[in-house]
Every structure is written in C-alpha cells, then in structure tokens.
C-alpha positions, -999 to 999 in steps of 0.1 A, spaced: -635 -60 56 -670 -65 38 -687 -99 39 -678 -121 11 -706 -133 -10 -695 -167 -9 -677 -186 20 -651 -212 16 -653 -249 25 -628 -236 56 -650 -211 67 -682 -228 67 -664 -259 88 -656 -231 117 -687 -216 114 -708 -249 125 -700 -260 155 -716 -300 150 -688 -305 124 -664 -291 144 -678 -315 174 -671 -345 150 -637 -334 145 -627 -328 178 -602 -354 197 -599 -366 162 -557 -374 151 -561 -353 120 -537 -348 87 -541 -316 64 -534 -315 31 -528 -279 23 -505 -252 10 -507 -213 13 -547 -209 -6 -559 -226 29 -570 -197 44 -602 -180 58 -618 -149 41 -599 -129 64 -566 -144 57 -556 -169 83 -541 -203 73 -561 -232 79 -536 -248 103 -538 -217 130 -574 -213 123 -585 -249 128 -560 -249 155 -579 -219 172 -611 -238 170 -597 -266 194 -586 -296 162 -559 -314 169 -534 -311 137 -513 -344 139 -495 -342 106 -492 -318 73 -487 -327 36 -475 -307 9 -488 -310 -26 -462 -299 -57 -446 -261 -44 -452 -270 -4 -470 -258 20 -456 -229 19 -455 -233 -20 -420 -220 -17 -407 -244 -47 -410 -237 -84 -425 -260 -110 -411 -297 -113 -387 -290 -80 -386 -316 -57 -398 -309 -23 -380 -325 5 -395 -306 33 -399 -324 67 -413 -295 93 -435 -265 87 -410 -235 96 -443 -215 113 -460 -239 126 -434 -264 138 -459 -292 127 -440 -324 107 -447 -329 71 -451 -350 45 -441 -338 11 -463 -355 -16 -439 -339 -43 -407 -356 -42 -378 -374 -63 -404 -399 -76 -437 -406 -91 -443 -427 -63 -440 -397 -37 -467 -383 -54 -491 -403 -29 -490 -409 7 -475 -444 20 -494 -466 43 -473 -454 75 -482 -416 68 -520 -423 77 -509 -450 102 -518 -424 129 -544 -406 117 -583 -408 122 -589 -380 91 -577 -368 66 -584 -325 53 -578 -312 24 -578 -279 13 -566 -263 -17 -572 -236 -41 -576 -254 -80 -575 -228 -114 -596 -249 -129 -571 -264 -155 -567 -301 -158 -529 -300 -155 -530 -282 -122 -514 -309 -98 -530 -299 -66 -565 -318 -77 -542 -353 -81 -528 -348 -46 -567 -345 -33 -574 -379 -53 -541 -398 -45 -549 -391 -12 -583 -401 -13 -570 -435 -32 -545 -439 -2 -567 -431 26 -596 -456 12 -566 -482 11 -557 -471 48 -595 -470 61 -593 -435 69 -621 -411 58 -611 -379 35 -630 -346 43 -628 -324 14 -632 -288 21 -643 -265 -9 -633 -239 -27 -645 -221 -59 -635 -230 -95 -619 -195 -104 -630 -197 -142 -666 -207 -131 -689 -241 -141 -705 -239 -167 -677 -237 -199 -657 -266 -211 -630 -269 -231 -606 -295 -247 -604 -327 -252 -610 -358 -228 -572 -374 -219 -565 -405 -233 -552 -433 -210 -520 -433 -234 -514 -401 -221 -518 -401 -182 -495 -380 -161 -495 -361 -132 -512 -331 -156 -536 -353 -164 -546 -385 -143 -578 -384 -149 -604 -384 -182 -609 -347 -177 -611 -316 -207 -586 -292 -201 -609 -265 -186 -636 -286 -164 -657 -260 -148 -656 -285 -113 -646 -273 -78 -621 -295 -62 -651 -310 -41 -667 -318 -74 -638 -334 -85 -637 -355 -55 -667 -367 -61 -657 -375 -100 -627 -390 -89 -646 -412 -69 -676 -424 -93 -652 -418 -125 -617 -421 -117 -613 -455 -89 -598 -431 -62 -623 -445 -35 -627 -436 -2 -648 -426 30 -653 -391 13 -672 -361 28 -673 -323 17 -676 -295 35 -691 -275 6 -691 -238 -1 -720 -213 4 -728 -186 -18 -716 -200 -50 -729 -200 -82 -718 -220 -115 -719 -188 -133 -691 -168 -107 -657 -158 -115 -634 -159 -90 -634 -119 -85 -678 -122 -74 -669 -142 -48 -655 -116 -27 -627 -139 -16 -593 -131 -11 -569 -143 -41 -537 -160 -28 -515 -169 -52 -518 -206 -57 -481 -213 -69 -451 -193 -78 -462 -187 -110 -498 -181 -106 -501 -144 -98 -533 -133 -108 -570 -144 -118 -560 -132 -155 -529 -162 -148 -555 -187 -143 -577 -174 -175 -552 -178 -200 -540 -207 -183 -557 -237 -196 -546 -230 -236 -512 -210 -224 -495 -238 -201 -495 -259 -238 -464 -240 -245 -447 -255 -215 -442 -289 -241 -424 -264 -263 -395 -242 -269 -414 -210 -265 -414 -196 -229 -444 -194 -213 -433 -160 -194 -418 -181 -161 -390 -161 -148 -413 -130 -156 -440 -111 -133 -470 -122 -159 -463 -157 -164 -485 -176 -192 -500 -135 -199 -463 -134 -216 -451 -158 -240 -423 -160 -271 -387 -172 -281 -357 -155 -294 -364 -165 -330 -400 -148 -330 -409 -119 -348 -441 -105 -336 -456 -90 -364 -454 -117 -387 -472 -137 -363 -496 -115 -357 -507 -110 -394 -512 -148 -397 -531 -153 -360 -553 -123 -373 -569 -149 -396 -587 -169 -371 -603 -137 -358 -596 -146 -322 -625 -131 -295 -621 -117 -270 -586 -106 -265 -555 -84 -280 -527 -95 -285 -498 -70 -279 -464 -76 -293 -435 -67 -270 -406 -82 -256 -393 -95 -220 -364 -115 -205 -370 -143 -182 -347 -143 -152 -346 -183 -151 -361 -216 -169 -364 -213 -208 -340 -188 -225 -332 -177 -190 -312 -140 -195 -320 -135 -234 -346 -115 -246 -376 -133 -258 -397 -113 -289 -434 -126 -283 -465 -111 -271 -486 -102 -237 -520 -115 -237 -546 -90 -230 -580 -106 -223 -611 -78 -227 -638 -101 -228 -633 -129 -207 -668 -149 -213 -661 -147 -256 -622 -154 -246 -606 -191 -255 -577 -193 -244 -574 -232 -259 -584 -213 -290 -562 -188 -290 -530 -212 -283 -541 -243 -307 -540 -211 -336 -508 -197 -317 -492 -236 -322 -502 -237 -355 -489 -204 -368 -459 -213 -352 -454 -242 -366 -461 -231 -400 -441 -200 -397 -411 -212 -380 -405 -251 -390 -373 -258 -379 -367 -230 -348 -398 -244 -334 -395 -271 -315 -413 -294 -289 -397 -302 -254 -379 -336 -252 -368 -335 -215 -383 -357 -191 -412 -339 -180 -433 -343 -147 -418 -378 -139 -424 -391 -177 -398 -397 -199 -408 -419 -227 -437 -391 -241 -432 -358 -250 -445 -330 -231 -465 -321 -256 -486 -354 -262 -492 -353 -217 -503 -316 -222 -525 -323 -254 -540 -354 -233 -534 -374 -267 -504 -376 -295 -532 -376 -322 -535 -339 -315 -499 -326 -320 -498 -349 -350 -529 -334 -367 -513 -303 -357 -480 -307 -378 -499 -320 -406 -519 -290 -411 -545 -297 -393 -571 -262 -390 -569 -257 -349 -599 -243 -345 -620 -272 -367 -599 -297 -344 -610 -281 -314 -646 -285 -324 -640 -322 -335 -636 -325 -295 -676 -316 -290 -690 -351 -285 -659 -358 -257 -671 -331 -240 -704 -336 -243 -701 -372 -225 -678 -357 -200 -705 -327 -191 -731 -361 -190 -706 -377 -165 -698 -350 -142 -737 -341 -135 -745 -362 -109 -712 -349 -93 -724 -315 -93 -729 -296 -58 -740 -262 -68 -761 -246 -94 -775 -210 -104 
C-alpha cells in the first residue's frame, strides 16, 4: 500500500509518541463509528488499543459504531459485538439522547473523537462532536478532537446561514449547507461561534490542503453511513438530501442514494426540457428509472433521473436541486408534495423549512421565486460566515 499524501488525525496521534505519553493511564471515552480507521484500515479502538490506551467506554453517534442502523433509527446499542467494550448510543428515542449525560463522563479523564464528516451541514456526526464537547466542558473533562479531511475540500461555500427558527439536529449550528470545514475546524467554530465550550484540543491532519478532494488524499474511503457509498454520494449531497423534506425519493433503498432521485408521478423528459433552462454546469442529467427496496415508495418504480457529475469544481449541486424544486413544483402542483412527518425529533416544522435552514426559502420557492437569483441573494450570509470561520482555520494551500 503506497503512502498517503495526507495522514489522518488517527494516524498522526500513533505516530508521536509524547501524545501518546499524555494519553497513557488516562480513563478514556471514544466517540467513533466505522470511518475511525488508520490509512491501512484498522479501527481506532484496536489501533489505539495496540498502542497501550486504555479504552474505558465507546459512544455511538446516529447509525452506531458500527453504523449498522439506517437514517432516523433509533440506536439502543449497549456493547460493541467486536470489541466487547460498553457503549453509549448518542442516537436514541429522544432529542435528549442526542448528548451524553453527566454519569457517562463520570469515569472518564478524556474524551476522543473521531469521525469521518461529508462536509454537509445536515450531516449529524459533527453535532455529536459538539454535544459532546458542550457536555464534557459541563463535566470538566477535556475533548481531543482528532482530524479528518473535508471530502468536498475548503475553499467553496454554499447556502444559506440557518436561522435559529430552524435549528435541528441537521442544523444546530449557523452554518451554510456546504462549509468547506474539517470536523477539527468545526470544533473550533463550535467553540468561538456556537457556545459548545470545552477543554478542546486537536490532533490535526498532515498533508492537507484546502484545495483537496477527498480522492488526493490517498486515504481509504469507508463508507460513512448506510447510505453514503461513494465520494460522488457526498458531492451531490449537500443540494440532493433537500429532497428528503419531500415526496420525491432521494434513491434510499437503492445502491446510488442522493445520485438517484424521482417519484412515481415524474415524467423525465418533461422535466428535463424545463431544468435545461437554467443551463446547469457541470453535470448530466440522465433520465431513467429505479425501485427502492424500502423508505419512500418502497417496491414501486420511481421515474426520475441519476445524477452524473463531469465537472466537479463548476458542479452545484444546491444549484442544481433549488432548480430541480422549482421545476417540480411548477410542473407538478398538486403530486408534489413536502414531508409532514415528524422528522429528526421535530415535529412542529416541516422538513423542509430544517433542511432549507429557514421557512422564508420554501416560501419564496412556491411563490415563484427564480432559484438560482435566491441562491445568490445568500452571498452576504456567506460572506460573514467565511469572515467567521477564519480564525478557526487549521490548514491552508
């Protein structure tokens, strides 16, 4: 196996042997789930293990550690089947399981984390990090955060900042929907931005570069949850996973989630003609059909289209589904439809408005509103985010 050109957060900690010596004797908790592993594949808990740490306790962000739960499925797991190790799931029945209780950290000197973000603000894991920091400052217990690359890079934004009518566990925090930060970054955001204070350190990466995809790091790609398969998953991801506040599928239940996407009552080629007039970058769009084996029209076919990126740095993918919503709902008026289920412990909004990050958006959006024009309204929010987040940065090019 060739060197990678960059090395993880995980790696660099068992490479240097005075961080390890501050570590050692230490009662330590992990926060991890199957991304924690060294460039040649070895999870965090044997690895760290190996080096002589003594693993007290394990939490579990949303899917497990083992990420063996789909979306929005309560996980009620107690012991780690491979490493016999207890754990704490920090995705439960409630919103307050979503962060760890005074007695978890009771025995514990330290706290790891280590997770693999997309890069997408509605990506759980990154909460879990930060309600863990907000628990362990409560607990006097510091939080060690150990790197790992954004997958889409640092240096593009995209979105719109969420509004504090709109927080939810996809979006706790005033963040764009794609916000170029690694999760030590974020940390550090959290902790001059967001009031999740603690003893915080990170263990940051080497080799990396702001302008790096996750395919130049030379790092293995582990799939981060069930339905996050591929690098192209996490690409379309920050404009696709919109469609989980509608009645489209968003291609869960298929082998390309968020790649494929439609509904029963789509016909492709109308669509098409209409998305053609935003002349899109960067992508093709081709029209085909699929059936998802579970979740949203579960067993019918869905007509729609797979997403077929050929130039990922002139790609949007928040442009290409703001223009995908708005055909839609032009198009198809009554079939369309938004999701009025409870959604990620919230059910007083819709999906929608939590997704969006504010209900102004989905509102403009029905009354006509041009998506692209409404995505540039967002420029000066993103400008005083990218202000913000610069003395949080760690890396540069």
């Amino acid at each position: 196996m060739s060197t990678p050109a960059v090395r993880s957060g995980l790696d660099h900690l068992l490479s240097d042997t005075e961080l390890l010596q501050r570590l050692r004797g230490k009662r330590l908790g992990l926060l991890v789930n199957p991304t924690s592993v060294t460039a040649d594949l070895t999870h965090a808990i044997e690895a760290l293990q190996e080096a002589g740490l003594t693993l007290h306790l394990l939490f579990g962000p949303e899917h497990g550690v083992r990420a063996d739960a789909q979306d929005m499925e309560a996980v009620d797991e107690t012991t780690d089947p491979i490493s016999g190790l207890p754990c704490i799931s920090l995705y439960g029945h409630t919103f307050e399981s979503l962060k760890p209780r005074p007695e978890h950290l009771a025995d514990l000197d330290l706290v790891l984390c280590d997770i693999q973000d997309v890069g997408s603000r509605y990506y759980t894991y990154v909460y879990s990090i930060g309600l863990m920091m907000d628990a362990c400052g409560d607990a006097d217990v510091p939080v060690w955060v150990l790197d790992r690359p954004n997958p889409l890079g640092g240096l593009t934004l995209e979105g719109n900042i969420v509004d504090p009518s709109c927080r939810s566990f996809v979006g706790m925090q005033p963040l764009p929907n794609r916000h170029a930060l690694t999760p030590g970054e974020l940390a550090h955001f959290f902790l001059r931005h967001g009031g999740w204070e603690c003893d915080l350190e990170v263990v940051p990466l080497q080799g990396w570069r702001r302008s790096m995809w996750f395919d130049d790091t030379g790092l293995p790609w582990v799939m981060p949850s069930p339905n996050m398969p591929t690098l192209d998953t996490a690409t379309v991801y920050p404009g696709q996973c919109l469609l989980e506040g509608t009645n489209l599928s968003e291609g869960r239940g298929t082998t390309r989630p968020f790649e494929l996407f439609g509904a029963p009552f789509i016909d492709p080629m109308t669509v098409l003609a209409v998305l053609s007039e935003y002349e899109l970058p960067g992508l093709t769009l081709r029209p085909t059909a699929f059936r998802p084996t579970f979740q949203k029209h579960g067993g019918h076919t869905c007509r729609g289209f797979q997403t077929h990126i050929t130039d990922r740095d002139a790609y949007s993918s928040m442009a290409m589904s703001y223009a995908l919503i708005a055909v839609l709902l032009r198009l198809y008026p009554d079939a369309f439809q938004w999701r009025e289920e409870a959604y990620e412990f919230v059910d007083d909004q819709l999906a929608i408005d939590l997704l969006f990050g504010h209900a102004s958006v989905r509102r403009d959006l029905e009354a006509g509103a041009h998506p692209l024009h409404l995505l540039e309204s967002f420029q000066d929010q993103l400008r005083d985010f990218d202000d913000r987040r610069q003395a949080c940065l760690l890396y540069h090019d």
